[in-house]
N, C-alpha and C positions, 0 to 999 in steps of 0.2 A: 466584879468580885476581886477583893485584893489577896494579896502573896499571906499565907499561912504565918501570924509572927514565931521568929524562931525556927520557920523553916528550913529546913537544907535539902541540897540538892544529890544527893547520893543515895542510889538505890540496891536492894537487893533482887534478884532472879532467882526462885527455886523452881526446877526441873524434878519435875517429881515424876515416877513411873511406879507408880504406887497400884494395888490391886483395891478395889475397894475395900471385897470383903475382908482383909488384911492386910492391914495398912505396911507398906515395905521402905526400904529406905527412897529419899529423893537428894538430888544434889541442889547445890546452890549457887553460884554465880555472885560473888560481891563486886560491884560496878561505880565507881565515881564519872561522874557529868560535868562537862562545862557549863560554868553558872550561862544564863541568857539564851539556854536552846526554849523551844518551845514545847518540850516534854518533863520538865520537870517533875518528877515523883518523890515520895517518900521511900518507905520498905514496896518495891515489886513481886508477887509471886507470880512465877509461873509455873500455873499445874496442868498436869497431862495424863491421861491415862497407861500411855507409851512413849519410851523415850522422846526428846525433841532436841536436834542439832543445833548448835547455839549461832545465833545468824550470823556472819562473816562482819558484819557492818558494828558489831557489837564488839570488837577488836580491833576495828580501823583506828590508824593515824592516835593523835592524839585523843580523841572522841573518849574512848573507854579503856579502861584497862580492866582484868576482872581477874580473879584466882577461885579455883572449886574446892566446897568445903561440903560437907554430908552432917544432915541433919534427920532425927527419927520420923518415920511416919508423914502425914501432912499437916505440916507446919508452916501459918502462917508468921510472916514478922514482919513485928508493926509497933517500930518504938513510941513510946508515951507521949515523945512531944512533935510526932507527928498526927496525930488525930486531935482533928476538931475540937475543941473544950464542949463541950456536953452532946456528943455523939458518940462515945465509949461504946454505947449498948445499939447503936444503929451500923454496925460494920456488916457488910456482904456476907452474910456465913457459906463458903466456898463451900465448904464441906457437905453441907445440907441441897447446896446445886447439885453436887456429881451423885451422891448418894440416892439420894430422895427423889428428886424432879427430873435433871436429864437421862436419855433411853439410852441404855448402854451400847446400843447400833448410831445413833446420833454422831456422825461426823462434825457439824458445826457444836462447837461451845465446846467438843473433846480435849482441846486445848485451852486457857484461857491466863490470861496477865490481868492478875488483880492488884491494884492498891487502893487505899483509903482514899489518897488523893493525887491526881492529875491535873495539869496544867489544862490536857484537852487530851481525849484516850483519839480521839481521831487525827491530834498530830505525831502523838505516837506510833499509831499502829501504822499511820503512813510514811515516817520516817525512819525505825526503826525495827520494822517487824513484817517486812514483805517477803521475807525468804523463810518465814512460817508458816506452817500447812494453810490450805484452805480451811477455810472455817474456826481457825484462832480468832478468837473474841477479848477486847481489854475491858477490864470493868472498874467503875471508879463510884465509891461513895459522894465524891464531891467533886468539883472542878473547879479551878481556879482561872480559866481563861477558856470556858466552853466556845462555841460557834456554831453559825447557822452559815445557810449561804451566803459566798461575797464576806464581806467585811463586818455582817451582821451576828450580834451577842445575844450567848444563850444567859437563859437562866439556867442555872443548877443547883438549887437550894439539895440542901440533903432532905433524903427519903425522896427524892425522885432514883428512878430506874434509868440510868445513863452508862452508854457502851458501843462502844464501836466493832463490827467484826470485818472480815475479811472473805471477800466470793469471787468468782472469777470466771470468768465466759469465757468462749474461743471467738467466737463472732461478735465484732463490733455493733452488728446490726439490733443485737439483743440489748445493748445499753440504756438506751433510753425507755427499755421495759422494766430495767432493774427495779427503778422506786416502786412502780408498783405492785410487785411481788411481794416488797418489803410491805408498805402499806396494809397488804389483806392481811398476810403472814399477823398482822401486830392485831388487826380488828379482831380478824377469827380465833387468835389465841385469847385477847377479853374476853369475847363473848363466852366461851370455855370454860370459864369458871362461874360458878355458883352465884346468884344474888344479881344478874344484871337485866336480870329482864325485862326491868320498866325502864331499864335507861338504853338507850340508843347509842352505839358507840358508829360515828362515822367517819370519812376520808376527804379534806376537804384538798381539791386538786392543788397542785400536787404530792403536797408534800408535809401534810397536816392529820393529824387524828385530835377527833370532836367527840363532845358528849353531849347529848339530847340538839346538835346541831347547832349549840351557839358556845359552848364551853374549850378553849384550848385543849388539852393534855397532852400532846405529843407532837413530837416534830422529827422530822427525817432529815439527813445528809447524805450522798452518794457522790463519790468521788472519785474519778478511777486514770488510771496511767499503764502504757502497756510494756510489758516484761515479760520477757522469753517467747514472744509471740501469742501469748493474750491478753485481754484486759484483766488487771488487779483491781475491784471497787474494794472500796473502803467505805462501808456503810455506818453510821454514826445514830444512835437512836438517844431521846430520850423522854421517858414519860412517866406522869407524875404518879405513883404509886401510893405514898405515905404522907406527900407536902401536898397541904390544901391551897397555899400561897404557890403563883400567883393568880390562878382560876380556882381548881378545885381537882381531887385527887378518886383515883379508883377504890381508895379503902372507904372514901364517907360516901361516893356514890353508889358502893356494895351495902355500905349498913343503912343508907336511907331509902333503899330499894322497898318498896313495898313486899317483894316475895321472898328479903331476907330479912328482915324487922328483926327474927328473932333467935339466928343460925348464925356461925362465927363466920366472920370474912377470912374467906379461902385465899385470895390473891396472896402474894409478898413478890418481894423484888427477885429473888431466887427462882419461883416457883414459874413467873410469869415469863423471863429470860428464856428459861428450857424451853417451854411453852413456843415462844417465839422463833428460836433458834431450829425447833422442831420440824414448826411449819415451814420455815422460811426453805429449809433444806427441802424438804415435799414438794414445794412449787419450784424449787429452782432445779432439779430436776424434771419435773412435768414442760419449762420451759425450754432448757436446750434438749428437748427431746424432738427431733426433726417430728413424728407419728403424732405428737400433742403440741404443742407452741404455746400461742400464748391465747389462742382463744377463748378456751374455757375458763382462762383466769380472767380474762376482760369481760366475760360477761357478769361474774362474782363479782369483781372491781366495781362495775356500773352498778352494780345494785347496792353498792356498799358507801358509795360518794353520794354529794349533794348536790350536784350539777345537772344531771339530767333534766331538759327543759328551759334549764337558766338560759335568761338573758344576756347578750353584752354587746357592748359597743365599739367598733374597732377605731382606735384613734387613728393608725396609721392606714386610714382605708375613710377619710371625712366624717367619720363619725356612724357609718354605717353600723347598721343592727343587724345581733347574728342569736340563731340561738341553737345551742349544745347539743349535739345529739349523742355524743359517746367518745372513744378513745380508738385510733389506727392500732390495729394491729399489726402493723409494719412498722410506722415511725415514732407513735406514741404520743403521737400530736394529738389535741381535740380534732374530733368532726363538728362541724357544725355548717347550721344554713342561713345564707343572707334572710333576712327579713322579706325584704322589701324585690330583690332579683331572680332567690331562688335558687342561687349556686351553691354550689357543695364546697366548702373551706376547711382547710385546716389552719390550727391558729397554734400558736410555738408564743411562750412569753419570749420577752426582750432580753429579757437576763439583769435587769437595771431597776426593777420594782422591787419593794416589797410587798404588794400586792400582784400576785401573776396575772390577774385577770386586766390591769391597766397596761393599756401598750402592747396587748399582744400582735405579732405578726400575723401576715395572713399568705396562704397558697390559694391558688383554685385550681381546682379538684376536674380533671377532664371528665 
């Protein structure tokens, strides 16, 4: 996807501490960027329920310069020739998240950085937004330079649901459990709403959501670097909500659902965020909970993926056959058993695929 014509690279921050019931004033932050970072935005809001300190990195060096000015209520801004030509009427409506959908106890999404458009809300939030609560989330109608893992390009047509948030462990050893917390958090929040229950929403390892088993919609990034003595991820999601391009989207597979033929599609981009941000928060507490871990989530997980049973073949092992039996809950590796010897393996991709299931490594299991 190319650069926005007429773009500029100068954004706005509003810091809002606004009540819902009564909306109060928020401040704002005006910020100029050096053109050629990998954050580029238009107008930024950032809205909170309670104050939020403005990150120190946000006044470094030449990088930023910013002055505070006060604006009524919650106010987004979002000049004209920053939005898309005929996506006017598809912008995030912030205000219908905090109101309406997320739980006024909800830590994650309490905070969020919204614009129209981002370069990649996942280079932002990790270069410019790590001294932000946990659970500040950036949210973007559209992207101009999305990613997958490695050097690999997302799509982000608008009316996909695309955002990045921010979680944080104390124990390293919990890392490679992150994606799948994310993963169920994103199925169990589908399932949730109304109209899906002829479709199959599942998790293809590790880092995919499917419909009826053979349809894209979603894809995961987990990212993380340690600071102050934990791990920072920076989680990156996005899934296809309203864009039927380039598989097919939750709004046509809620109206062609046979059990909702004739009931309005509940889902939307707002509704489905909270939704997620909700659960994700539920499990990631059930997680670094020493009395619960991660077992009960792996067992939910196995039942939610398409793996169980599969076959594979390990190249780095002569081509030997192995087949799936589920997920460590210690390292997050596959378990799986030789075919042919009977050993207990765990298998790790290479990190060099696009496909994970080619090249994975192998342990054996005493």
């Amino acid at each position: 996807l190319g650069n926005t014509k007429g773009f500029k690279s100068s954004f706005v921050v509003a810091f809002s501490s606004f009540s819902l019931a009564n909306s109060s004033k928020s401040s704002i932050c005006k910020m100029g960027s050096k053109s050629g970072n990998n954050y580029n935005a238009g107008f930024v809001n950032l809205v909170s329920r309670t104050p939020v300190a403005t990150p120190s990195t946000w006044g470094a060096g030449n990088d930023f310069g910013y002055h505070n000015c006060v604006v009524e209520g919650l106010k987004l801004n979002e000049r004209p020739e920053s939005v898309q030509p005929g996506l006017e009427n598809e912008l995030f409506d912030v205000r219908k998240f905090f109101k309406s959908h997320l739980p006024a106890d909800c830590k994650y999404g309490n905070v969020m950085l919204y614009s129209h458009t981002f370069s990649s809300t996942q280079d932002f939030i990790k270069e410019k937004c790590l001294e932000l609560p946990e659970g500040t989330v950036c949210v973007a109608d559209y992207q101009t330079k999305a990613r997958g893992r490695g050097e690999n390009i997302w799509s982000s047509p608008p009316g996909c649901l695309v955002f990045t948030f921010k979680s944080v462990v104390k124990e390293g050893r919990l890392l490679p459990l992150m994606q799948y917390i994310v993963s169920l958090a994103i199925v169990e929040a589908i399932d949730s709403f109304p109209g899906f229950g002829d479709t199959e929403i599942s998790i293809k390892w590790p880092n995919d959501i499917y419909a009826d088993r053979s349809l894209k919609i979603g894809g995961i990034l987990c990212e993380s670097v340690f600071k102050g003595g934990v791990a920072v991820v920076t989680i990156g999601v996005g899934i296809n909500v309203d864009n039927t391009e380039p598989t097919t989207c939750l709004r046509s597979l809620c109206s062609n659902s046979n059990s909702n033929r004739n009931s309005e599609v509940a889902v939307t981009r707002e509704s489905l965020l909270a939704e997620i941000l909700k659960r994700y928060e539920q499990l990631h507490k059930e997680l670094v909970d020493p009395k619960q871990g991660f077992e009960r989530i792996r067992k939910e997980y196995e039942k939610r993926w398409l793996h169980s049973g599969q076959q594979v073949t390990l190249e780095s092992n002569n081509g030997l056959k192995a087949t799936i039996n589920g997920i460590s809950s210690t390292t997050g590796a596959l378990l799986a058993t030789c075919i042919s010897t009977g050993e207990k393996l765990e298998l790790y991709p290479d990190g060099n695929r696009m496909d994970f299931f080619k090249g994975l490594l192998t342990r054996k299991l005493k």
